[in-house]
C-alpha atoms as a printed R data frame, in Angstrom:
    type eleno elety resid chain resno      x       y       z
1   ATOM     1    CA   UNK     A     1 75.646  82.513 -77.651
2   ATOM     2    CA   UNK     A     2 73.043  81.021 -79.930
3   ATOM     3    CA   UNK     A     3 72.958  77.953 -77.795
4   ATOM     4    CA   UNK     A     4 72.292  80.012 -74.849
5   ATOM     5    CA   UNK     A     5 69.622  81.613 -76.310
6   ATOM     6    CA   UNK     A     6 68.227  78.602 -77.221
7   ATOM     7    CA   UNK     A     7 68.280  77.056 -73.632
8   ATOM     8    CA   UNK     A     8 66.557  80.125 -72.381
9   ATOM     9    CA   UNK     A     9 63.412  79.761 -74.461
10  ATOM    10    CA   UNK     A    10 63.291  76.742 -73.760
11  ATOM    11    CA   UNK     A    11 63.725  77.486 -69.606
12  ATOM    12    CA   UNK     A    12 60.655  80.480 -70.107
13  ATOM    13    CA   UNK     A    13 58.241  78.247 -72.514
14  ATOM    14    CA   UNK     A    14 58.271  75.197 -69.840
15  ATOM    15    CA   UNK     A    15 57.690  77.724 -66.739
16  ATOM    16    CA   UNK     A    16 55.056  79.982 -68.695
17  ATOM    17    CA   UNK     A    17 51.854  77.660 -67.765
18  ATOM    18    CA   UNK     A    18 53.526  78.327 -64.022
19  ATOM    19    CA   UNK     A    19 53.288  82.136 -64.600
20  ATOM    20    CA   UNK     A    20 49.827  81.971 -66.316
21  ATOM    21    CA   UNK     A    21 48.375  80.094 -63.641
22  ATOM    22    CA   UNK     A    22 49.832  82.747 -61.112
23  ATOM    23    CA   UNK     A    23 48.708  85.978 -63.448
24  ATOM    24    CA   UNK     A    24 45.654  84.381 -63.361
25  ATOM    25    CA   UNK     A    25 45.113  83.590 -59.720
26  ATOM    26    CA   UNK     A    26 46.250  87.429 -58.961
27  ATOM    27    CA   UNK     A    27 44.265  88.548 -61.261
28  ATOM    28    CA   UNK     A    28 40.589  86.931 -60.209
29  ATOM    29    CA   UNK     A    29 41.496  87.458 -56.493
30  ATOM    30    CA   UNK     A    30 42.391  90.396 -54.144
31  ATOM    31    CA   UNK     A    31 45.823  89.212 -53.136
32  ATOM    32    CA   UNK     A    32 48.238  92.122 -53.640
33  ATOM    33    CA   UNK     A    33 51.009  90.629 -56.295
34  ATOM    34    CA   UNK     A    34 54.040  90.009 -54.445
35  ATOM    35    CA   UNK     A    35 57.578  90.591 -55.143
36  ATOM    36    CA   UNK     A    36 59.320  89.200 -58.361
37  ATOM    37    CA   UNK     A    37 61.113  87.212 -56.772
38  ATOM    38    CA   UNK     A    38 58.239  85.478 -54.788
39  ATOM    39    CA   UNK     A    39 56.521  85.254 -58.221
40  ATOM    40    CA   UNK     A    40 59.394  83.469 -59.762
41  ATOM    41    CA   UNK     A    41 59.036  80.569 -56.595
42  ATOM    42    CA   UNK     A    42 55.086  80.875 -57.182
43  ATOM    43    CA   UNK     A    43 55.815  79.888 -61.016
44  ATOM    44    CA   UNK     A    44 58.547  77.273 -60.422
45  ATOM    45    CA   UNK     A    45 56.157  75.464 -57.693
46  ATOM    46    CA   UNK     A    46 52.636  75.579 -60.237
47  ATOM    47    CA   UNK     A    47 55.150  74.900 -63.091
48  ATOM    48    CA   UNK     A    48 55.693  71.488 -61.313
49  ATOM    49    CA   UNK     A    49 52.245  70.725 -60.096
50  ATOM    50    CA   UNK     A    50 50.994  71.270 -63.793
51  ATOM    51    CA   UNK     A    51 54.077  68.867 -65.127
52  ATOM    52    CA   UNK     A    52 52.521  66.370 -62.480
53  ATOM    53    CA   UNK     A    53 49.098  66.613 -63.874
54  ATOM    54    CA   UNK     A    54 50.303  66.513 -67.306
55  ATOM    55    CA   UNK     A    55 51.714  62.916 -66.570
56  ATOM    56    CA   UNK     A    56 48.786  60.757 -66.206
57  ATOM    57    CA   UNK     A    57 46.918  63.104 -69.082
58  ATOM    58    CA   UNK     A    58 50.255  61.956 -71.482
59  ATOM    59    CA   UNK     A    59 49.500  58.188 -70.428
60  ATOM    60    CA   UNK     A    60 46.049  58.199 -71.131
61  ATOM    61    CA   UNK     A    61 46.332  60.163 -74.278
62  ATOM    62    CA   UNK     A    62 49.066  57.328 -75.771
63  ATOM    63    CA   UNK     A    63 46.681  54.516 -74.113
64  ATOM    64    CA   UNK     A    64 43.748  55.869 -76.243
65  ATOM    65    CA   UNK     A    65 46.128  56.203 -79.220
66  ATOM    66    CA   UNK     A    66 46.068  52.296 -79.627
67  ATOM    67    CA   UNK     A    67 41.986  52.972 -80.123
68  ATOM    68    CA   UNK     A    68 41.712  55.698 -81.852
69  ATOM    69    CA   UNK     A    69 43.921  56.961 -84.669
70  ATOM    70    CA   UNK     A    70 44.876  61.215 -83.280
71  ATOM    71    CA   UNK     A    71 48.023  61.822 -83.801
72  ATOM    72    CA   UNK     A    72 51.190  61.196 -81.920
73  ATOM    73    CA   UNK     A    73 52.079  63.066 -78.560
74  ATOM    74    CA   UNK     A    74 54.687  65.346 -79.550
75  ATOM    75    CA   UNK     A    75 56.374  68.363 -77.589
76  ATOM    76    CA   UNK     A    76 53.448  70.673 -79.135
77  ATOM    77    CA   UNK     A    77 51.104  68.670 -77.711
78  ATOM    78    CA   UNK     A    78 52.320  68.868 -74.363
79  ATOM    79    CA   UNK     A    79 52.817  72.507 -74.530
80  ATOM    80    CA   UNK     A    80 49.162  73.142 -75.497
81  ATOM    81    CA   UNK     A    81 48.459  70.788 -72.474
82  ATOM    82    CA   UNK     A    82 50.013  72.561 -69.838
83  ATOM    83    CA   UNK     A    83 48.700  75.951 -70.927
84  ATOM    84    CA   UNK     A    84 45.310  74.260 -70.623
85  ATOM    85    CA   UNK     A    85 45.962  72.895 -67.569
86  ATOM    86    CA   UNK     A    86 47.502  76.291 -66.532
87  ATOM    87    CA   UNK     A    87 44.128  77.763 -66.864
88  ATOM    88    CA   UNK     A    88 42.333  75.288 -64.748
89  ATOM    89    CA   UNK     A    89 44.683  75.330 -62.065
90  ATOM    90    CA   UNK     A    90 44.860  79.482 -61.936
91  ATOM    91    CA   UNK     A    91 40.936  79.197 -62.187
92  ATOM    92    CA   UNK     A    92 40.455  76.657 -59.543
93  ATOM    93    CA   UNK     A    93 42.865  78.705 -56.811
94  ATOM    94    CA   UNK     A    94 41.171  81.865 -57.356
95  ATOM    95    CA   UNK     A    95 37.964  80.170 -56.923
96  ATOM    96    CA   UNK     A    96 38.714  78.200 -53.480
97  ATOM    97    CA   UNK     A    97 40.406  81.417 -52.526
98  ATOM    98    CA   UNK     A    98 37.433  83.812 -53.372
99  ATOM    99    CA   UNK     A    99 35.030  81.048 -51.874
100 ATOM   100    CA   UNK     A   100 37.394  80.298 -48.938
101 ATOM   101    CA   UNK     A   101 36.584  76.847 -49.359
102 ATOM   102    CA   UNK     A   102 39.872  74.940 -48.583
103 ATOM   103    CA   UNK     A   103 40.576  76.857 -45.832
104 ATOM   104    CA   UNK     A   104 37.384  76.403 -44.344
105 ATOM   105    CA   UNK     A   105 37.928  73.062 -44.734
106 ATOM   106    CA   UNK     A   106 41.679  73.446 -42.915
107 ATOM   107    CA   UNK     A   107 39.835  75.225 -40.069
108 ATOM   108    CA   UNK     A   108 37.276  72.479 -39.413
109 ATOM   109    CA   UNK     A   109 39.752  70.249 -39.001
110 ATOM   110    CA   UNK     A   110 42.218  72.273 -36.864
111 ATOM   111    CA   UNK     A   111 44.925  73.279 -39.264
112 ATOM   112    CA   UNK     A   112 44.663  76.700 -39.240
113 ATOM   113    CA   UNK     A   113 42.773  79.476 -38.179
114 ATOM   114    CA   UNK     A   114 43.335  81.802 -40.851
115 ATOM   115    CA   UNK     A   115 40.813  82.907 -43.805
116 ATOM   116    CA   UNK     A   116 42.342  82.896 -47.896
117 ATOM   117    CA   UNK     A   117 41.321  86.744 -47.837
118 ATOM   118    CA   UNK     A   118 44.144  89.103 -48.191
119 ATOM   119    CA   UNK     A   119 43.551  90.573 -44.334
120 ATOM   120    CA   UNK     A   120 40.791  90.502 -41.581
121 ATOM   121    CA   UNK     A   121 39.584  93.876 -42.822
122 ATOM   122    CA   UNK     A   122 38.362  92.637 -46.216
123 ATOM   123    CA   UNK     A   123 37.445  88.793 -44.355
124 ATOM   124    CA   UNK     A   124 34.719  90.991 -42.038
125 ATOM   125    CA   UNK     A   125 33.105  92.902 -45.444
126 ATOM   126    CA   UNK     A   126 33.419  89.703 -47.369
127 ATOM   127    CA   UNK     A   127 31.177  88.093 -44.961
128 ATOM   128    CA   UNK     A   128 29.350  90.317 -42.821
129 ATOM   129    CA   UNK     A   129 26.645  91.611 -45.552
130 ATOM   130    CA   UNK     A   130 24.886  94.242 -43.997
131 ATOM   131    CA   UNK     A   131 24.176  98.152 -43.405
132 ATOM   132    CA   UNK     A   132 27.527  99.771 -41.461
133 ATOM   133    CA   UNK     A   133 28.178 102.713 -39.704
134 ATOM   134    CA   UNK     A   134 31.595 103.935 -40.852
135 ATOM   135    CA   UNK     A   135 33.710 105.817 -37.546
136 ATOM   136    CA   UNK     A   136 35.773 108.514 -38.957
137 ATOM   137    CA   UNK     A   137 38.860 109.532 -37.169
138 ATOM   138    CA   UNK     A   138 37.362 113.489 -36.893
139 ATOM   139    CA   UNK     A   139 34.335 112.316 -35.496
140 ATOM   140    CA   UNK     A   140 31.502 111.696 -37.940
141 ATOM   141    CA   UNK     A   141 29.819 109.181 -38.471
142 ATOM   142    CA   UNK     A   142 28.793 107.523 -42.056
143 ATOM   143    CA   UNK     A   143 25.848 105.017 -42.359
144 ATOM   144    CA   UNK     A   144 25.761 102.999 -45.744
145 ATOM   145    CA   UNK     A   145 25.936  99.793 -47.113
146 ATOM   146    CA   UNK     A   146 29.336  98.511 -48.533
147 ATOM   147    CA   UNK     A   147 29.651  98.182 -51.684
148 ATOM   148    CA   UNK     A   148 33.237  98.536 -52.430
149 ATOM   149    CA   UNK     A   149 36.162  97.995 -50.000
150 ATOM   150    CA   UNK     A   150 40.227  97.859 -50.051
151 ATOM   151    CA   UNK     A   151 42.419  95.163 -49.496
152 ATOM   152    CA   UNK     A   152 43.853  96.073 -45.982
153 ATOM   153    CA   UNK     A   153 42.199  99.356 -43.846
154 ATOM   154    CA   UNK     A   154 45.854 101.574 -44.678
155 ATOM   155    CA   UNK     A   155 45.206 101.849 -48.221
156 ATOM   156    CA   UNK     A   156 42.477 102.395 -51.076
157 ATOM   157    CA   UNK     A   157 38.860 103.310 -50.624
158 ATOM   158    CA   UNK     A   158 35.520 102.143 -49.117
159 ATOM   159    CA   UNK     A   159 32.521 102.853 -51.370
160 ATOM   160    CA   UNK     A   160 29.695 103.494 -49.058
161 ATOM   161    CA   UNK     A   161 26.383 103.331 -50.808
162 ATOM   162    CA   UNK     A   162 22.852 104.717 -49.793
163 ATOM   163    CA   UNK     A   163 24.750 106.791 -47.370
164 ATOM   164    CA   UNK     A   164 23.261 108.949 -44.483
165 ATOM   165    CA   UNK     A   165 24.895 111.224 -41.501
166 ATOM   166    CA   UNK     A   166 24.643 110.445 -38.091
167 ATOM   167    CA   UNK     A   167 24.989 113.438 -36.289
168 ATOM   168    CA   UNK     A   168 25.686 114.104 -32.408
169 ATOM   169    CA   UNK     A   169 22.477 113.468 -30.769
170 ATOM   170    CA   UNK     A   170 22.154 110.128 -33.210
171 ATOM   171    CA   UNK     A   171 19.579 111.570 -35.387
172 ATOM   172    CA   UNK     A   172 19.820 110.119 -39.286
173 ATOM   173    CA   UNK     A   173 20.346 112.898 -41.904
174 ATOM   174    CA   UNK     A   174 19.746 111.313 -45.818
175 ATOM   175    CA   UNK     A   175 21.939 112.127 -48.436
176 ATOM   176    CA   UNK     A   176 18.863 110.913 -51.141
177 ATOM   177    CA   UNK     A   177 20.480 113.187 -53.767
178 ATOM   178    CA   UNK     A   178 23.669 110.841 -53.729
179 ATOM   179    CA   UNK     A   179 24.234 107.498 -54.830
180 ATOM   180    CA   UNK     A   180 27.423 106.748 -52.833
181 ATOM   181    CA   UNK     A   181 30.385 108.161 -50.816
182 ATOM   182    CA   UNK     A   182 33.957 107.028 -51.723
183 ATOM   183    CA   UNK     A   183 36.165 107.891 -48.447
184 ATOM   184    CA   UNK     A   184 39.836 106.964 -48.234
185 ATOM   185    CA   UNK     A   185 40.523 103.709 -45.611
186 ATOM   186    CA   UNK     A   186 43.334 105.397 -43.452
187 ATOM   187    CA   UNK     A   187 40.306 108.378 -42.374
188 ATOM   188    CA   UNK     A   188 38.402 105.553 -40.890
189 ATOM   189    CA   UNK     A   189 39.041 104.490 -37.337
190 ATOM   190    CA   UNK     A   190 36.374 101.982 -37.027
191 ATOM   191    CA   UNK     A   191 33.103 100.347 -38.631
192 ATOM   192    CA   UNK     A   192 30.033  99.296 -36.726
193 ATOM   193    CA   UNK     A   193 28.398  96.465 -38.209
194 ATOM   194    CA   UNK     A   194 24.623  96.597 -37.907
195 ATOM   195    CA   UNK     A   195 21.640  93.626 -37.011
196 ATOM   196    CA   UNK     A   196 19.561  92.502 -39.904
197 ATOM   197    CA   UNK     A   197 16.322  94.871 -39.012
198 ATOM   198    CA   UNK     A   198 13.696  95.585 -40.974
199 ATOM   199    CA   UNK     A   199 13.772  99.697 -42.524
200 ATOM   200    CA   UNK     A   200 11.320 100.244 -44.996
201 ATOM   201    CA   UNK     A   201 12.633 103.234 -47.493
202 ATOM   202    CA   UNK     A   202 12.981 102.837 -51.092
203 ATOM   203    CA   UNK     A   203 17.049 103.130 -50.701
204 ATOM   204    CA   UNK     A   204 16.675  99.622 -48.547
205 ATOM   205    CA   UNK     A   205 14.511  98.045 -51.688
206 ATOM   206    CA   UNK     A   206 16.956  98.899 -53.766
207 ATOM   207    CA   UNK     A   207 19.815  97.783 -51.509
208 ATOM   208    CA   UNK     A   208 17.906  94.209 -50.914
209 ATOM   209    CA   UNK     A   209 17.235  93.941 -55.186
210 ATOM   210    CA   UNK     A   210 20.988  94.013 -55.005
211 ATOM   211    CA   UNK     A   211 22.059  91.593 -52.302
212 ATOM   212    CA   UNK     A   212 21.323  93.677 -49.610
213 ATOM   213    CA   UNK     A   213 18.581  93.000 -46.384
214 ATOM   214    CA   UNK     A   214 16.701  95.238 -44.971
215 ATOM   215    CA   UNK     A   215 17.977  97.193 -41.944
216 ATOM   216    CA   UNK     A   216 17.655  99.735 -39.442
217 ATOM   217    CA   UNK     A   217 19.789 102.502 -38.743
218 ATOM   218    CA   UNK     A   218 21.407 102.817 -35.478
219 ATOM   219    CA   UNK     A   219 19.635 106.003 -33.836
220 ATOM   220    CA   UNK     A   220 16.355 106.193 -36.372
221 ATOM   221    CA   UNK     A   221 12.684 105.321 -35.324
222 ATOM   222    CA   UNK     A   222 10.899 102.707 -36.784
């Protein structure tokens, strides 16, 4: 039983860099977490790719041994390794993924067509900054700038800040006396991105001070 207990600790303390890397990739990007099961795989497969990187770190650690005078490479050492090395290779997925620069990369050259965002719905706000005009499913209509958004349209919220009505006859009612409107995802049925116009309010200062451009509502003069 002891022995078994043994071999165990040992089986979790060589696949923990594979399950920090993973905790930290979930938790610096959107992805949803996914099953245990898939998280056990996830952990096996960066487990390995870390135990790759460790190798030519190991061989150049001994090689500088002959020069330098730090120690030999012991089991400790490569422990302390990996968990570094786990940290670089979470940080470095949930940055490409975030930045969407390998599959950018994958698209240019025919690969794929798909993003590294978690669905098309948080792709669009990732990358289309500007005012929208928010469609809900009763009829009214919400114009704001995005500052929050869900993972996928079916569930969690949309933070709409700077918000104004848009009522019937497409006249803009203000809401100055509110900083935002949290709605719930499934209530929208559709979001109107707008053109990068010029709308000079202090809300639209504001908005551009924090990332945002200027812009026009749809339906207002100028």
């Amino acid at each position: 039983m002891s022995e078994l207990s043994t071999e165990a600790v040992k089986l979790l303390t060589y696949l923990l860099p594979g399950f920090m890397a993973a905790w930290l990739f979930y938790g610096l990007t959107s992805h949803p977490k996914p099953s245990q099961f898939e998280r056990v795989v996830q952990a096996l497969i960066l487990t390995f790719a870390i135990q790759v990187l460790l190798l030519p770190i190991k061989w150049m650690a001994i090689a500088a041994g002959h020069f330098v005078d730090a120690g030999a490479w012991t089991s400790s050492s490569a422990l302390a390794m990996s968990f570094l090395l786990a940290i670089v290779v979470g940080g470095a997925l949930a940055h490409f993924t975030n930045k969407d620069s390998l599959h950018r990369r994958l698209r240019g050259l025919g690969f794929t067509s798909r993003t590294s965002h978690p669905s098309e719905w948080y792709c669009v706000f990732d990358r289309q900054r500007s005012f929208v005009i928010v469609q809900f499913r009763d009829g009214r209509r919400l114009y704001g700038w995005p500052k929050e958004w869900s993972n996928t349209p079916e569930d969690g919220q949309l933070y709409i800040q700077w918000p104004s009505w848009i009522d019937e006859a497409g006249e803009v009612i203000d809401l100055p006396q509110l900083d935002g409107v949290l709605v719930h995802s499934k209530d929208v049925q559709w979001v109107e991105f707008t053109h990068n116009e010029e709308r000079h309010d202090e809300r639209t200062q504001d908005a551009t001070s924090d990332g945002a451009p200027g812009l026009q509502p749809a339906g207002s003069g100028s």
